[in-house]
OpenMM code with the backbone's topology and positions (N, CA, C; nanometers):
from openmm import Vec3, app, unit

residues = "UNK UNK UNK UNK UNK UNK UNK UNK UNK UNK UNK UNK UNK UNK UNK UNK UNK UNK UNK UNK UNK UNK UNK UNK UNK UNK UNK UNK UNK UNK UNK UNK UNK UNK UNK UNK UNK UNK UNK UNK UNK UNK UNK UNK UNK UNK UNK UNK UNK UNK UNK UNK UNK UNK UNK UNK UNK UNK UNK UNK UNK UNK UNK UNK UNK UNK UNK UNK UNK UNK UNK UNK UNK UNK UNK UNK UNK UNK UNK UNK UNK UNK UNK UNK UNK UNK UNK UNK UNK UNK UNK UNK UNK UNK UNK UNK UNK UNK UNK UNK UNK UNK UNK UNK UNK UNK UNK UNK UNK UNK UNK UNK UNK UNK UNK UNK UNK UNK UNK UNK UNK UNK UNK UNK UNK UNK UNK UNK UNK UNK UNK UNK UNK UNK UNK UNK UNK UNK UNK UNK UNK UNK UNK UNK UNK UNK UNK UNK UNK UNK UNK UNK UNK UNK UNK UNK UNK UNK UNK UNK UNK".split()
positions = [
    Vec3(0.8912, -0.8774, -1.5492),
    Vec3(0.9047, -0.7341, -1.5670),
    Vec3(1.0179, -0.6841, -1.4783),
    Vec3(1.0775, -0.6177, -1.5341),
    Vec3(1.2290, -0.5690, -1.4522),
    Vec3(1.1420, -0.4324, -1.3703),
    Vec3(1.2568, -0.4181, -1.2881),
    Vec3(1.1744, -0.2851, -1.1702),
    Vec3(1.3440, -0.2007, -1.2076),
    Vec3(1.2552, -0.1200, -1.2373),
    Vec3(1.3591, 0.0284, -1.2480),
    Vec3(1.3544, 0.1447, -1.1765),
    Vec3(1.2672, 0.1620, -1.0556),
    Vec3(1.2848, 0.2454, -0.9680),
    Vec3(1.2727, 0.1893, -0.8570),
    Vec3(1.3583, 0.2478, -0.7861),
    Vec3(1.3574, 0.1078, -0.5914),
    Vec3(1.4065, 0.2649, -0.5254),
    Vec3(1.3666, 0.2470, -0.3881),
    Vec3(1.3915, 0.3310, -0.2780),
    Vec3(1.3947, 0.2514, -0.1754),
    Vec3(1.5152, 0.2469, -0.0964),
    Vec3(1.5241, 0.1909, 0.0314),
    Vec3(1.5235, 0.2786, 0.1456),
    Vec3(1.4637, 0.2895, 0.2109),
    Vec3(1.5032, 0.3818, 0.3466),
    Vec3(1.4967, 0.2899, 0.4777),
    Vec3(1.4903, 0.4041, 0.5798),
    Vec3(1.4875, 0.3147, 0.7665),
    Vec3(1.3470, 0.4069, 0.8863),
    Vec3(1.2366, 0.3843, 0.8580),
    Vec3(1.1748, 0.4816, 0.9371),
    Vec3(1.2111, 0.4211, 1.1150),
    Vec3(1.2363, 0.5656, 1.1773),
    Vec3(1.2931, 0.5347, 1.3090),
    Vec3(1.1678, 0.5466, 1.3837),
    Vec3(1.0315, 0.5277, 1.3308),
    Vec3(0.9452, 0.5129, 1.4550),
    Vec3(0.8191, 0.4863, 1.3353),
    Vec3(0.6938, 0.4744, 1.4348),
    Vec3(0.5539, 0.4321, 1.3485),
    Vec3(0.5747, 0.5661, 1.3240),
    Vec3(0.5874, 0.6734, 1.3721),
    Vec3(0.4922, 0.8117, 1.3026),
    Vec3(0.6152, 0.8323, 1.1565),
    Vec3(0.7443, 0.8189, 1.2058),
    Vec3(0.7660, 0.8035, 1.0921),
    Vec3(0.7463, 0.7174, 0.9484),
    Vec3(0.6635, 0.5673, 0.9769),
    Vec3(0.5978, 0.4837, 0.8976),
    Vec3(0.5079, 0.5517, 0.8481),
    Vec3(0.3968, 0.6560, 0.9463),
    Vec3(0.2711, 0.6944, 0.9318),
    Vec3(0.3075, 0.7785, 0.8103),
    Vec3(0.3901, 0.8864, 0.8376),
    Vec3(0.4395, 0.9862, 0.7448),
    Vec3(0.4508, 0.9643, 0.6388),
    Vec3(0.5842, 0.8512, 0.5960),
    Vec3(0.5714, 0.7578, 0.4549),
    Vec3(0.4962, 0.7500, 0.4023),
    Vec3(0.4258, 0.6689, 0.4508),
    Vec3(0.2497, 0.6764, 0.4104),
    Vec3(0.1383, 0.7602, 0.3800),
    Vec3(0.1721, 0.8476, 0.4305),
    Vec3(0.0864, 0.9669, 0.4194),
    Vec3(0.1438, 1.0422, 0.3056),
    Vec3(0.2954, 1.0440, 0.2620),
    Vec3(0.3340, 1.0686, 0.1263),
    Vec3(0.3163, 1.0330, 0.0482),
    Vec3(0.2851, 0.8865, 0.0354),
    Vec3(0.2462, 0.8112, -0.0902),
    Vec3(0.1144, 0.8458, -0.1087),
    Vec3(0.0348, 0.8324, -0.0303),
    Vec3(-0.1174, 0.8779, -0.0295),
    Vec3(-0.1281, 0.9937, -0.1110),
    Vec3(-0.0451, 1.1081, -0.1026),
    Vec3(-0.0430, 1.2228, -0.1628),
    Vec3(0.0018, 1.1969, -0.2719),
    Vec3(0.1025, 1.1281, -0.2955),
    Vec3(0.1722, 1.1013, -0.4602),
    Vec3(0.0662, 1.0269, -0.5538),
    Vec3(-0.0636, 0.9557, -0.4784),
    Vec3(-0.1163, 0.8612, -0.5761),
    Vec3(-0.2275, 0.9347, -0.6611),
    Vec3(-0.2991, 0.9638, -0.7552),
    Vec3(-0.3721, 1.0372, -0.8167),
    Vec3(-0.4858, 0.9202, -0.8781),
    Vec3(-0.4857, 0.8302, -0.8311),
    Vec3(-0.5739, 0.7142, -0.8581),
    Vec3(-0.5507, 0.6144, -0.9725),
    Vec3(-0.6038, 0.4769, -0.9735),
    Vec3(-0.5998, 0.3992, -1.0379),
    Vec3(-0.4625, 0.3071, -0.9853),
    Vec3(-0.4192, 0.3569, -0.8492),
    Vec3(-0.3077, 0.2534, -0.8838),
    Vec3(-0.3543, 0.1186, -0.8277),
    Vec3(-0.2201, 0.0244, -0.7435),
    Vec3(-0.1962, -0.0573, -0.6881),
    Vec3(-0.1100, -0.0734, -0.5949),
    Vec3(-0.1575, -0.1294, -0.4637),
    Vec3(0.0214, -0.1417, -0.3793),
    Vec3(0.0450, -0.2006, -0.3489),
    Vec3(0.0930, -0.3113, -0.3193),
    Vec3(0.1108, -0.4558, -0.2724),
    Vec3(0.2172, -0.4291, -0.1605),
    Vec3(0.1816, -0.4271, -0.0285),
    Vec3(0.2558, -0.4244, 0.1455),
    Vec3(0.2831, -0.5865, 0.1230),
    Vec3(0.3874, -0.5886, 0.1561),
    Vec3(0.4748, -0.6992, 0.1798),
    Vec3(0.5768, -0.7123, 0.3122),
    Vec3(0.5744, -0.8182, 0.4078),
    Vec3(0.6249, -0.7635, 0.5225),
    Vec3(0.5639, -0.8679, 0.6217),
    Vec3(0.6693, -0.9727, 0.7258),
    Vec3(0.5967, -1.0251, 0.8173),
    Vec3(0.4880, -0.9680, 0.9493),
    Vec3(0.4065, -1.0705, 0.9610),
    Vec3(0.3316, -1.0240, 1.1622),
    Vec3(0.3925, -0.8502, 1.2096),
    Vec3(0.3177, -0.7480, 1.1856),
    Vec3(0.4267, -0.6494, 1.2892),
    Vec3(0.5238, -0.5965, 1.1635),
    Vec3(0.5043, -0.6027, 1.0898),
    Vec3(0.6184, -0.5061, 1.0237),
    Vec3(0.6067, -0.3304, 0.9973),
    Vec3(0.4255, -0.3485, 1.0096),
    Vec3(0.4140, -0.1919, 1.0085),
    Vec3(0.3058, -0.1760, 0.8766),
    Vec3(0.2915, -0.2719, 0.8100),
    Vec3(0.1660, -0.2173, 0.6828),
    Vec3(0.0416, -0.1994, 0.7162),
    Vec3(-0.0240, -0.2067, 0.8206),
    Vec3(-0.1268, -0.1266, 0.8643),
    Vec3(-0.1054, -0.0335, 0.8589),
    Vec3(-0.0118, 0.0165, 0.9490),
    Vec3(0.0684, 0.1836, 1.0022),
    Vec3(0.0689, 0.2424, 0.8666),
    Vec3(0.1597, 0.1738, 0.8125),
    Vec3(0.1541, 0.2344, 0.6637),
    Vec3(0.0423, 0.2742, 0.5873),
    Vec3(-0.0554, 0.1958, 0.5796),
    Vec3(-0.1815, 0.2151, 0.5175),
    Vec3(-0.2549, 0.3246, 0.5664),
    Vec3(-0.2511, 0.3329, 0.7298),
    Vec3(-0.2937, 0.4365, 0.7618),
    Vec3(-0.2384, 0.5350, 0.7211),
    Vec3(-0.1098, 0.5837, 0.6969),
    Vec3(-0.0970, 0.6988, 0.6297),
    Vec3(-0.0770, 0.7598, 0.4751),
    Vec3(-0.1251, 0.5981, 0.4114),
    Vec3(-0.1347, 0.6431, 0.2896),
    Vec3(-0.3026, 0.6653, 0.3085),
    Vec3(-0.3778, 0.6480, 0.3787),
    Vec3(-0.5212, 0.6874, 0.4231),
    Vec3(-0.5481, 0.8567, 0.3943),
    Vec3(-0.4189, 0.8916, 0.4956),
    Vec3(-0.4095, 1.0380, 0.5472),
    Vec3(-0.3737, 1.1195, 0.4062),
    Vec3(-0.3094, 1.0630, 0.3893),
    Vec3(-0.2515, 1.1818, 0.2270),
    Vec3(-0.3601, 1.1177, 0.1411),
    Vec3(-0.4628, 1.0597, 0.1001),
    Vec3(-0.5786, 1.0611, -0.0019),
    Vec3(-0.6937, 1.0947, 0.1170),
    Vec3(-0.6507, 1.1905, 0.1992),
    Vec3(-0.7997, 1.2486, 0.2264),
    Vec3(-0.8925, 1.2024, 0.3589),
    Vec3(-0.9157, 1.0794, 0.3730),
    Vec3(-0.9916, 1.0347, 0.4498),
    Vec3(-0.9510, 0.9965, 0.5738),
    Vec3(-1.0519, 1.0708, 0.7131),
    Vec3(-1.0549, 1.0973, 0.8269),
    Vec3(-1.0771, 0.9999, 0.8791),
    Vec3(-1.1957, 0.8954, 0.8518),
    Vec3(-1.2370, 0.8051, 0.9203),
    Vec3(-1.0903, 0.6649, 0.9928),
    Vec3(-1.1014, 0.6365, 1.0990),
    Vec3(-1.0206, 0.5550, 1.1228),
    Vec3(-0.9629, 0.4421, 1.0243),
    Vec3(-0.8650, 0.4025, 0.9963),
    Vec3(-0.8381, 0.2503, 0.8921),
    Vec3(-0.7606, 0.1930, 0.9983),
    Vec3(-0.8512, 0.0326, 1.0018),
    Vec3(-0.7998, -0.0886, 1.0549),
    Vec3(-0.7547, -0.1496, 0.9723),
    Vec3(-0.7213, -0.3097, 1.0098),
    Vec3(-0.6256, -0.3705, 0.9088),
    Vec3(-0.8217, -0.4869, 0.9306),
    Vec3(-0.7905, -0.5162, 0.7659),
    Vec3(-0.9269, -0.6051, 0.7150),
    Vec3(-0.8932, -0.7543, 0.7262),
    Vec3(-0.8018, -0.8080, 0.8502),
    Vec3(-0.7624, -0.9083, 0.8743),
    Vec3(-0.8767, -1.0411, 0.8372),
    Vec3(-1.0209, -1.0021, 0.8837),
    Vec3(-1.0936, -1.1435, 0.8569),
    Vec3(-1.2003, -1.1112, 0.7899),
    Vec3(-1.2170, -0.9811, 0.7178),
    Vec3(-1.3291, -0.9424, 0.6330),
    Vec3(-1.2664, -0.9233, 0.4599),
    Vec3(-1.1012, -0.9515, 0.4576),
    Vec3(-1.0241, -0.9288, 0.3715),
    Vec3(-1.0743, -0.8257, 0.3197),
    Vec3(-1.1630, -0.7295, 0.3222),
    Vec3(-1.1451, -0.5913, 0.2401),
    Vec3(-1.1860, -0.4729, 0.3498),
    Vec3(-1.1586, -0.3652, 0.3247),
    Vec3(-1.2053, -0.2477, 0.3964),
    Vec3(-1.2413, -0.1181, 0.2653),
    Vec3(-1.3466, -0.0406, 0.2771),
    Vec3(-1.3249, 0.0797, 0.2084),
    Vec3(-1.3659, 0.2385, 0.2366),
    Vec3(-1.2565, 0.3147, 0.2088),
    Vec3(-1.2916, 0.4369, 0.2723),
    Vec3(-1.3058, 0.5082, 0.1927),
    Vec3(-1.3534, 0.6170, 0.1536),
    Vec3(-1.3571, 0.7714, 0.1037),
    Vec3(-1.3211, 0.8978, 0.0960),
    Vec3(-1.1977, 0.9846, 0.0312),
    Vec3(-1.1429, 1.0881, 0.0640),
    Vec3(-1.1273, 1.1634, -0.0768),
    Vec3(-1.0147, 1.1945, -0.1032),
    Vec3(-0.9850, 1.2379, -0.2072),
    Vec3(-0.9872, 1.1861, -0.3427),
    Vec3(-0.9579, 1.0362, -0.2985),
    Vec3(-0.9698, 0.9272, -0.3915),
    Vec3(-1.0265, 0.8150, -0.2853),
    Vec3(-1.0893, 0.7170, -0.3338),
    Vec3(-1.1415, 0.6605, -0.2605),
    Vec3(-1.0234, 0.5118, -0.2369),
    Vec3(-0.9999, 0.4228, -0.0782),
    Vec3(-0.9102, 0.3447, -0.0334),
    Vec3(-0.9865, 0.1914, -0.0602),
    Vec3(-0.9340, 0.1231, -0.1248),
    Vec3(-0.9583, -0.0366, -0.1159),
    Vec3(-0.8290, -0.1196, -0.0419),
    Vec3(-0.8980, -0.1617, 0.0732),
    Vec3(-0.8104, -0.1865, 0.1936),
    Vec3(-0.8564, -0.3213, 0.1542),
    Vec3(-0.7314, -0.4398, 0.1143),
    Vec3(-0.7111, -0.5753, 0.1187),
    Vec3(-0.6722, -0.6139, 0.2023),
    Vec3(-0.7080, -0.7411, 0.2913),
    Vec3(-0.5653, -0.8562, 0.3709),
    Vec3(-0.5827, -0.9875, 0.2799),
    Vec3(-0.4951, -1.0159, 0.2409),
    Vec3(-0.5194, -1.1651, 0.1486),
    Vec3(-0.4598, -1.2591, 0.2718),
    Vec3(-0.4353, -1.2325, 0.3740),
    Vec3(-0.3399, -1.2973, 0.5102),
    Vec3(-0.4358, -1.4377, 0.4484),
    Vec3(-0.5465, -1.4519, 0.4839),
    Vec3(-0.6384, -1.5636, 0.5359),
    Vec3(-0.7057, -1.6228, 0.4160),
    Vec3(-0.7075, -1.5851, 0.3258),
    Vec3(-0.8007, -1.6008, 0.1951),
    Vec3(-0.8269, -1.7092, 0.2447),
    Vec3(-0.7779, -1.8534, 0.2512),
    Vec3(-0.8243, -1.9464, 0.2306),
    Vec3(-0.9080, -1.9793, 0.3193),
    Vec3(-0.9221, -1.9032, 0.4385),
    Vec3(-1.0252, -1.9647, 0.5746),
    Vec3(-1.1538, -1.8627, 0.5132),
    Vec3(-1.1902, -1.7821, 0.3952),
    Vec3(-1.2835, -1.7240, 0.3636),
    Vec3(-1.3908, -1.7529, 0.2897),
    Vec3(-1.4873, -1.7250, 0.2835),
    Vec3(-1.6162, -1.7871, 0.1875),
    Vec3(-1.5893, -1.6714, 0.0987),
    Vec3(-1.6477, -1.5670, 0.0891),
    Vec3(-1.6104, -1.4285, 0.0147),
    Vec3(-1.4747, -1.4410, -0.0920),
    Vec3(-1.5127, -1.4454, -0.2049),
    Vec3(-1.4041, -1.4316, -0.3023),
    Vec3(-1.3900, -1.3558, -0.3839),
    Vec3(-1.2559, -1.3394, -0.3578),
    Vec3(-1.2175, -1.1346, -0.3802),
    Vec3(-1.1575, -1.1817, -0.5254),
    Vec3(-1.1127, -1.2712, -0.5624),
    Vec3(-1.1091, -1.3037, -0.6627),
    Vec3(-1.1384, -1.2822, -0.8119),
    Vec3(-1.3052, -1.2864, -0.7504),
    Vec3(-1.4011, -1.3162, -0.8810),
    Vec3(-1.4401, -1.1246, -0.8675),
    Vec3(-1.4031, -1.0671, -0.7927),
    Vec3(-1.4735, -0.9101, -0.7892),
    Vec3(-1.3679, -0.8254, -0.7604),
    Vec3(-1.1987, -0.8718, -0.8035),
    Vec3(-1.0920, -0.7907, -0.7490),
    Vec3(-1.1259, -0.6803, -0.8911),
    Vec3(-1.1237, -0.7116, -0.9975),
    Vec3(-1.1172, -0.6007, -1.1052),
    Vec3(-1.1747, -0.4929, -1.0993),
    Vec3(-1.3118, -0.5026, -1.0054),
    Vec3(-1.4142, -0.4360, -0.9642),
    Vec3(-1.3847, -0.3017, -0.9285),
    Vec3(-1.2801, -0.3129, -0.8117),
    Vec3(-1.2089, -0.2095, -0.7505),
    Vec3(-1.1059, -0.1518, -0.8304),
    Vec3(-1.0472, -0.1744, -0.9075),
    Vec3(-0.9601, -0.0922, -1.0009),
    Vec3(-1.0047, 0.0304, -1.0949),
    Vec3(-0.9722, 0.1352, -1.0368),
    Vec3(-1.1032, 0.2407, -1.1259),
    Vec3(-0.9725, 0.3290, -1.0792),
    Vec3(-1.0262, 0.4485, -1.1640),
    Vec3(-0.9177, 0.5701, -1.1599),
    Vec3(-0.9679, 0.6547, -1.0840),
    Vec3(-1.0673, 0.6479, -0.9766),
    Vec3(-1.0654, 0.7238, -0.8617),
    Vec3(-1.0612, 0.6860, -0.7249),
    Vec3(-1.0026, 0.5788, -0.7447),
    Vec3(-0.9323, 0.4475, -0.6288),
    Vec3(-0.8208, 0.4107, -0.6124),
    Vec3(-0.7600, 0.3991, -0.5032),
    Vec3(-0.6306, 0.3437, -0.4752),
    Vec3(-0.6642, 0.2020, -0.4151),
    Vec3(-0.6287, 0.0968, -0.4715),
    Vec3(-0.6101, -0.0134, -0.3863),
    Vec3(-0.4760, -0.0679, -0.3156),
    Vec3(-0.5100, -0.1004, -0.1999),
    Vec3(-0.3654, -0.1249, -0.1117),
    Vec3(-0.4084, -0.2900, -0.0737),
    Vec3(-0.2908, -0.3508, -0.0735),
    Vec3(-0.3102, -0.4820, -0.0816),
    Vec3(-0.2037, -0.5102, 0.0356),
    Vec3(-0.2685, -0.5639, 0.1061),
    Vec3(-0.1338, -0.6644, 0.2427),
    Vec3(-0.1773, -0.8076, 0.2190),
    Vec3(-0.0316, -0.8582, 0.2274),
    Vec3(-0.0465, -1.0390, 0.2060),
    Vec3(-0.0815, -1.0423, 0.0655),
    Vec3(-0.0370, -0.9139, -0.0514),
    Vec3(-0.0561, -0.9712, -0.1696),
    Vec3(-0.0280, -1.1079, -0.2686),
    Vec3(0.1140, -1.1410, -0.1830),
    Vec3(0.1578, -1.2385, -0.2493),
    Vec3(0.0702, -1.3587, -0.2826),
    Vec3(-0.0306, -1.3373, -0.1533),
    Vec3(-0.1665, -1.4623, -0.1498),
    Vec3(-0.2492, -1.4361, -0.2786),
    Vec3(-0.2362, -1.3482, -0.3229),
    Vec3(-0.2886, -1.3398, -0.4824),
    Vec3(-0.2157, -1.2865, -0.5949),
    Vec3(-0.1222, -1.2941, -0.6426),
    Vec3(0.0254, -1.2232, -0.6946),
    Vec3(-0.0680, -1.2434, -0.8260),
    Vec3(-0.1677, -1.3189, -0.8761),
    Vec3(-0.2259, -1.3439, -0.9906),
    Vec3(-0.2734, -1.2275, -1.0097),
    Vec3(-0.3447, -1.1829, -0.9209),
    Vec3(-0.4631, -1.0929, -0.9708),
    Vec3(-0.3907, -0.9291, -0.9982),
    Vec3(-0.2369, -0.9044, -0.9770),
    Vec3(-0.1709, -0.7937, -0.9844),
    Vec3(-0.1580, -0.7815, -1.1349),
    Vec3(-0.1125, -0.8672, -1.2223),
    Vec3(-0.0793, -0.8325, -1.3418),
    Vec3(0.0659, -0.7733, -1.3355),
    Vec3(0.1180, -0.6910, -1.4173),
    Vec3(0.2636, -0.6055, -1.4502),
    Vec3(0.2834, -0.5299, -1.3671),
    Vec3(0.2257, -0.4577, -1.3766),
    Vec3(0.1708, -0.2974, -1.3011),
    Vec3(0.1158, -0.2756, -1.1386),
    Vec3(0.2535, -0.2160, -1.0459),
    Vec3(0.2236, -0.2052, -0.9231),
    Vec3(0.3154, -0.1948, -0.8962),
    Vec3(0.2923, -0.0808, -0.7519),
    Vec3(0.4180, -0.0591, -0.6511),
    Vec3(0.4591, -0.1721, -0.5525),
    Vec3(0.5321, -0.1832, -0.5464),
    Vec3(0.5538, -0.3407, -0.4391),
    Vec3(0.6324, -0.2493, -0.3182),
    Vec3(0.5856, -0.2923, -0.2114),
    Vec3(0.6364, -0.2046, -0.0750),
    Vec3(0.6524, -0.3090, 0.0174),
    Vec3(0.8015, -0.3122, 0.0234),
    Vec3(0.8566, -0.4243, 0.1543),
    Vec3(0.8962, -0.3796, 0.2679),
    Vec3(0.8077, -0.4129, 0.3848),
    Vec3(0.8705, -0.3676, 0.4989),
    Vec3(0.9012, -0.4886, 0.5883),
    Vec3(0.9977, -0.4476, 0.6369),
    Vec3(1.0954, -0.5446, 0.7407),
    Vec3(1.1165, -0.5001, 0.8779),
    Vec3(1.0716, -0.5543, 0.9599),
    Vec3(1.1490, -0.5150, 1.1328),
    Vec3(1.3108, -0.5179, 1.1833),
    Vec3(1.3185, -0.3635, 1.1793),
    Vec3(1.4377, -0.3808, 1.2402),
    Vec3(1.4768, -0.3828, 1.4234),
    Vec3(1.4201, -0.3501, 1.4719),
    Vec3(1.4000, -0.3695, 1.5741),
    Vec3(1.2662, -0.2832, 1.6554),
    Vec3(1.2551, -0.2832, 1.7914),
    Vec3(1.1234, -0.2003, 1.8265),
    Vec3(1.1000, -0.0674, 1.7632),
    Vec3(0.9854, -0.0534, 1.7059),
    Vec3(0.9523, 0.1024, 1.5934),
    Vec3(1.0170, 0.1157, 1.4754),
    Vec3(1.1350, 0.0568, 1.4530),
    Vec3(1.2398, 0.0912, 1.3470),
    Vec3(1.2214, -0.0463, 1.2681),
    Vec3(1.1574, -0.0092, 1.0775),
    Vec3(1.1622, -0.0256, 0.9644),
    Vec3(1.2226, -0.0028, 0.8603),
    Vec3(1.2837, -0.1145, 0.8004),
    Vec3(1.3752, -0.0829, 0.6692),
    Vec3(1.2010, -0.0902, 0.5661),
    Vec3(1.1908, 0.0054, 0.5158),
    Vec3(1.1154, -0.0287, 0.4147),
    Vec3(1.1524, 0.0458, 0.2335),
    Vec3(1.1388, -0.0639, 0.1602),
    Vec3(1.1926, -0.0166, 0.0410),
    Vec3(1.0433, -0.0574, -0.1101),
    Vec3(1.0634, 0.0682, -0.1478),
    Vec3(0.9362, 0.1114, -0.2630),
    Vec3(1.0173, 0.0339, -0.3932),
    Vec3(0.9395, -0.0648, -0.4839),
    Vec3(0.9718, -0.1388, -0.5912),
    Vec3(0.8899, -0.1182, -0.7149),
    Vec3(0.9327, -0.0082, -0.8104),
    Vec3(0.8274, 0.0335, -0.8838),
    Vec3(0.7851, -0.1280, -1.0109),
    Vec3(0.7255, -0.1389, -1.0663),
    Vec3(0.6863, -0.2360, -1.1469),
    Vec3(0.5670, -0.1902, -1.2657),
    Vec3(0.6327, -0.1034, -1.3547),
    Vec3(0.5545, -0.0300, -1.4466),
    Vec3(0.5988, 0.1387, -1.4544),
    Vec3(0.6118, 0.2071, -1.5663),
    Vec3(0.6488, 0.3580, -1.5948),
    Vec3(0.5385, 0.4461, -1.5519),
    Vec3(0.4138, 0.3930, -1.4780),
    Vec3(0.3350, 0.4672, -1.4068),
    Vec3(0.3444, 0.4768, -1.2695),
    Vec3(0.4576, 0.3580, -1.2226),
    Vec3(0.4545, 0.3090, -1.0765),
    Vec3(0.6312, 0.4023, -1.0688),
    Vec3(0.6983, 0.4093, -1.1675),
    Vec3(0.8155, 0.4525, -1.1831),
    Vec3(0.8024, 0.6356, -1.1452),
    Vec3(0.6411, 0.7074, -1.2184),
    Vec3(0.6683, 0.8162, -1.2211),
    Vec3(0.5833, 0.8331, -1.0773),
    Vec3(0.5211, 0.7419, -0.9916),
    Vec3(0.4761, 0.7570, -0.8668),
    Vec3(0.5547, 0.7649, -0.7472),
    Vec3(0.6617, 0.7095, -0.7691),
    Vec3(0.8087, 0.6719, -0.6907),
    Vec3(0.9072, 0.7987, -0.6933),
    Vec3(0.8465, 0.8471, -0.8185),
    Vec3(0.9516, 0.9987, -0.8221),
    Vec3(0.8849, 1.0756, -0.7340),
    Vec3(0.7317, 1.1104, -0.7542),
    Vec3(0.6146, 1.2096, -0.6767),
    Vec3(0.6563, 1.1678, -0.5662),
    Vec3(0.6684, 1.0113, -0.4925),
    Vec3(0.6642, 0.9926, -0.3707),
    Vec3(0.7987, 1.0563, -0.2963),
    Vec3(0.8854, 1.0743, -0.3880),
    Vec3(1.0271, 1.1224, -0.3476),
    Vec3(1.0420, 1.2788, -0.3701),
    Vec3(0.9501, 1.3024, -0.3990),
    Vec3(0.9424, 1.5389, -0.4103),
    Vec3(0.8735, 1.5478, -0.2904),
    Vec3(0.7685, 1.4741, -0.2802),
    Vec3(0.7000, 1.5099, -0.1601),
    Vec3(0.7665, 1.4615, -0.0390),
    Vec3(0.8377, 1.3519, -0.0177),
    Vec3(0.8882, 1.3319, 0.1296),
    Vec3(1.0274, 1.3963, 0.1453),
    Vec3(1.1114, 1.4324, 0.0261),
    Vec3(1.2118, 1.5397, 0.0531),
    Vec3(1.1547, 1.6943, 0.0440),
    Vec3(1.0585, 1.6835, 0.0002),
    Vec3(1.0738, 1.8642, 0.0241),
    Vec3(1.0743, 1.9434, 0.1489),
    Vec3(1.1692, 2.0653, 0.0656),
    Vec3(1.2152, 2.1388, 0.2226),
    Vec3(1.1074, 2.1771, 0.2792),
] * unit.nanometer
topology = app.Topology()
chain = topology.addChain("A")
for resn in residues:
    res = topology.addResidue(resn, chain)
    for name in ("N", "CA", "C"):
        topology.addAtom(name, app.Element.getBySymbol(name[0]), res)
């Protein structure tokens, strides 16, 4: 599948990661997908947390490093993945990933690539990279005309005056 909408930017600190995040959170209206992509430290927790913040929900979000899932409740409700470890896991997200795909859910996926199967066509792909201490190149990869018109929302809301 070709990707026809990409955004590259540089956030100069976590709150500016947080922010990002907290825009997309607002741009998502449920049912999507996001696949964080990004070594040790690149910031997709940070990120997650603020796509947390723009769908609503107060409660703290950690990263689901050895429970591979987390889920919260807000506006739309958060399915927090780490596929980091799958293989050191008994729990298989596998056989119950479809589960979570509903249109009043956002699922966010870190270490998707550890399951690139279970994405299908359809999904935002979000690469973040370290550029040095606090500072992230991170760039939005739409993959579908629903992920295309989410990439636009995500871009009214983080430019508006």
């Amino acid at each position: 599948m070709s990707v026809k909408s990409t955004i590259d930017f540089i956030s100069q600190s976590p709150e500016q990661t947080l922010l990002a995040g907290e825009h997309l959170g607002t741009a998502c209206r449920g049912g999507e997908i996001l696949w964080l992509s990004g070594p040790l430290g690149a910031g997709k927790t940070v990120l997650t947390q603020g796509i947390a913040r723009g769908l609503g929900i107060e409660k703290t979000v950690t990263s689901p490093t050895f429970t591979i899932l987390k889920e919260y409740s807000g506006r739309l409700r958060l399915h927090h993945f780490d596929f980091y470890r799958l293989e050191t896991q008994t729990r298989d997200p596998f056989a119950e990933f479809e589960e979570y795909l509903s249109p009043d859910a956002v699922c966010v996926i870190e270490w998707a690539e550890h399951g690139q199967a279970l994405l299908g066509e359809h999904y935002l792909r979000v690469n973040l990279r370290y550029i040095s201490e606090g500072k992230r190149a991170i760039q939005l990869l739409a993959h579908g005309s629903e992920y295309e018109d989410l990439v636009r929302r995500f871009q009214s809301e983080a430019f508006r005056s």
